[in-house]
N, C-alpha and C positions, 0 to 999 in steps of 0.2 A: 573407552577405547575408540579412535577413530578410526572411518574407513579409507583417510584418505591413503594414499602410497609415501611411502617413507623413503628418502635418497639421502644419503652421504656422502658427498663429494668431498676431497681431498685440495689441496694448491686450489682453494677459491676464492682468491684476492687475486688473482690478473688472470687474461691469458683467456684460454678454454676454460679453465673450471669457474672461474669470472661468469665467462658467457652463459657456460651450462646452468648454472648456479639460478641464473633470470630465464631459461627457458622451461624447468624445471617448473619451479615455483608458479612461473605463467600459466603450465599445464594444471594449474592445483595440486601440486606434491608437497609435501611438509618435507624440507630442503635445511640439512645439517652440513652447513659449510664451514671445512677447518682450513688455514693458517695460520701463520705467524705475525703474518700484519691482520688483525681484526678488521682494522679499521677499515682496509679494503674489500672490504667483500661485502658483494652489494648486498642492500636491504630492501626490508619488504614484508608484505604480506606473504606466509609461509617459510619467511628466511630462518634459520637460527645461524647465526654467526659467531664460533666459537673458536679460542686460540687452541692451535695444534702445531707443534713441531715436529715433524716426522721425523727424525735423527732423533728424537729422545723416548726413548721407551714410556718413563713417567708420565711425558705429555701426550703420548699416544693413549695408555690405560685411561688416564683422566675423560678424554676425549669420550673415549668410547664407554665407560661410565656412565655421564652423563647423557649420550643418545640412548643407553639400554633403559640408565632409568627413567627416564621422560616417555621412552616410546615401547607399547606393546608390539609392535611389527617393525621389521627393515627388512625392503623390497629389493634394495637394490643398493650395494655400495660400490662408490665408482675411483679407484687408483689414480688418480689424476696427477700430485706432487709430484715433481722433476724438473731438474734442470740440467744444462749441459755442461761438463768441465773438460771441456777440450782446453787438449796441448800437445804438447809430442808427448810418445811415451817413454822415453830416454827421459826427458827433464821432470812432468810433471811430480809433486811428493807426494808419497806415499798415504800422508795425511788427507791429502785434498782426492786422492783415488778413494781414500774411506769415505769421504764424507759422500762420495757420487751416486758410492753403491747401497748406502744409509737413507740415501733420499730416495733415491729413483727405484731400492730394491727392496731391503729391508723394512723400509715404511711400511711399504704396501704388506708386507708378510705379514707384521704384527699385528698390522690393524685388523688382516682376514680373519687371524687366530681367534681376535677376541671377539670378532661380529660372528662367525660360523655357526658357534653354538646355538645363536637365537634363529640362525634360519635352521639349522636342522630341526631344531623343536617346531617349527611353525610348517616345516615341509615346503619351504619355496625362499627363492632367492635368486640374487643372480648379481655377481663380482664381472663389474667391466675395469679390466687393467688396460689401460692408457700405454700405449709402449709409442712405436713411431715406424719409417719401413726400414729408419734406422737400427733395430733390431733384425733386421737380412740386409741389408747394403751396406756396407763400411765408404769411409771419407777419410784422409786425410786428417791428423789431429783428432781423431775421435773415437778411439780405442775406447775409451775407459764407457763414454757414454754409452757406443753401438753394445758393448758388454752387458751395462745391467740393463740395456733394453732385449737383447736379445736372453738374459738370464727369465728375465719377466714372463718374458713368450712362452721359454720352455714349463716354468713353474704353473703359469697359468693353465695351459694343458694339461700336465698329469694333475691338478688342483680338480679340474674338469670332469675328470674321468673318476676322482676318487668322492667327489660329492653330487655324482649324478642322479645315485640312489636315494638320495634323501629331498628329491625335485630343485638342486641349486645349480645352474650353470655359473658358467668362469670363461668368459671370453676376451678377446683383444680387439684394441681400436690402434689402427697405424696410421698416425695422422703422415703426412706428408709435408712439402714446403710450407709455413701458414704467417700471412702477417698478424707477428706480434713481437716481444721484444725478445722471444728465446733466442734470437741469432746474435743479438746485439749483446749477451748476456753469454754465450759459447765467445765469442769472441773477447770481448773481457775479462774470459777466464785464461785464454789465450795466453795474453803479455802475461798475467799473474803467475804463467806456469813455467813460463821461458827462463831461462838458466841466462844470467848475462853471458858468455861465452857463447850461444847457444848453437849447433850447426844448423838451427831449421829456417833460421829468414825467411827464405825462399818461400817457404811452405808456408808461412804465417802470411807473407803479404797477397798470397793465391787464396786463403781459405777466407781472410779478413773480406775480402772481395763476394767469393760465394756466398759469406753468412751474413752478409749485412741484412737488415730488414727491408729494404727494399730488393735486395736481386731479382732477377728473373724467376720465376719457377715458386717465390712464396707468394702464391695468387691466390690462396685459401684464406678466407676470413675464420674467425676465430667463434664467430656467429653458424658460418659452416662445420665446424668441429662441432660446436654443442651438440646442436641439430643431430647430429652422427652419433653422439655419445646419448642422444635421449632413442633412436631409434634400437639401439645396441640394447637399451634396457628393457624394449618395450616388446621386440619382435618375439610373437608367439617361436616361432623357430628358429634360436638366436641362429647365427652363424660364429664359428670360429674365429674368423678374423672378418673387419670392417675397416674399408677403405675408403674416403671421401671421394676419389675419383677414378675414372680406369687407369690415369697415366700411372700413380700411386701403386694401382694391384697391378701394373704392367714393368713396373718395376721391379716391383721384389719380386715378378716370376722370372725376370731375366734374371736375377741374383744368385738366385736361389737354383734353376734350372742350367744357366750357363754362369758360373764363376769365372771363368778363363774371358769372356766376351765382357763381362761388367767388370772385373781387374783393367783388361785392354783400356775403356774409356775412361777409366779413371787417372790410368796413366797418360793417356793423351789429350786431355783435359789439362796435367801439371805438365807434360810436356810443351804445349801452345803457349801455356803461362810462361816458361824458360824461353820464350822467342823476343 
């Protein structure tokens, strides 16, 4: 049995879990990174690099299989897998709303189920779920995603309160704007979801605009996220939610405190677009 710290990270072939994946590892943590692309996720000293598909149950058990049997301890597993299927919600199908709430919701449920039992026997642990401030802000085309991030939130908390007793916390990371390719990837789920008839143009060539990877506002590196996601695991008194910057937590308090005032900017936002 070793003493080093054991981390699980989810979606660790791009992105944030990419990142966290080498800062982890950097720290000296023995670092269990699942996707579907193997091949992407980086390597190394302390890496294990193993395929996981969150939408399949099979390849989730498997997954977590093989981390129980290799490893006497897990310190920390961190919900990272998601992506975004924005469209309207009139068009998008019904199939591709399952597949959202399978990745971004479901994943994470199964994989806690099966990691739980090993931290309750060992009395410590600690589930950082990855949501976004998209889980309290809504946008434009993004129903389905702001959904299961804000489904996450909630599940995360009462998760919190019912494995308190056994020393495991369950908190949230709400990343904000971040360069990387998730805008570029909400956006080409976009057209996929558009009905050729569709009434929403409008709304498509405003949001294509906002989500690109460059816009204004994704000014957070992805190197920033990690950092954020290794703090979230480590802080002796976690916090319930974690924010990479005040603009971030100054958001979803206005969201969340005044709805009627962050509705207004939303609308006049699409309304300047209509000039």
């Amino acid at each position: 049995m070793t003493n080093q710290k054991v981390v699980i990270i989810t979606g660790a072939s791009n992105g944030m879990g990419a990142a966290a994946t080498k800062v982890f590892a950097d720290h000296g943590w023995i670092v269990y990174g699942g996707a579907r692309r193997v091949g992407k996720i980086p390597t190394g000293q302390n890496i294990h690099a193993l395929s996981l598909d969150v939408t399949d149950d099979e390849s989730i058990r498997s997954f977590a299989k093989t981390v129980l049997e290799e490893q006497m301890r897990i310190d920390v597993l961190i919900n990272n897998a998601g992506y975004g299927e924005n469209g309207p919600v009139e068009d998008t199908p019904t199939e591709h709303i399952h597949r959202q709430f399978e990745t971004n919701f479901f994943g994470a449920v199964t994989l806690t189920q099966l990691i739980l039992p090993r931290m309750r026997q060992q009395r410590f642990g600690r589930i950082v779920n990855i949501s976004s401030i998209g889980g309290d802000i809504y946008s434009p085309l993004g129903a389905y995603y702001h959904a299961t991030k804000a489904a996450l939130q909630q599940w995360s908390d009462t998760l919190d309160i019912e494995v308190e007793q056994f020393g495991i916390q369950s908190v949230v990371v709400q990343p904000g704007g971040t360069q990387s390719s998730w805008g570029s990837v909400a956006v080409e789920n976009i057209y996929k979801n558009l009905k050729k008839d569709t009434a929403y143009k409008p709304l498509v060539a405003y949001m294509a605009n906002v989500l690109r990877d460059d816009a204004p506002g994704m000014g957070a590196s992805v190197e920033d996220l990690a950092n954020l996601f290794y703090r979230a695991a480590n802080d002796t008194k976690p916090k319930r939610r974690y924010f990479n910057n005040f603009h971030d937590r100054l958001t979803v308090m206005i969201a969340r405190s005044f709805p009627g005032r962050f509705r207004k900017q939303v609308l006049k936002g699409l309304n300047q677009n209509k000039k």
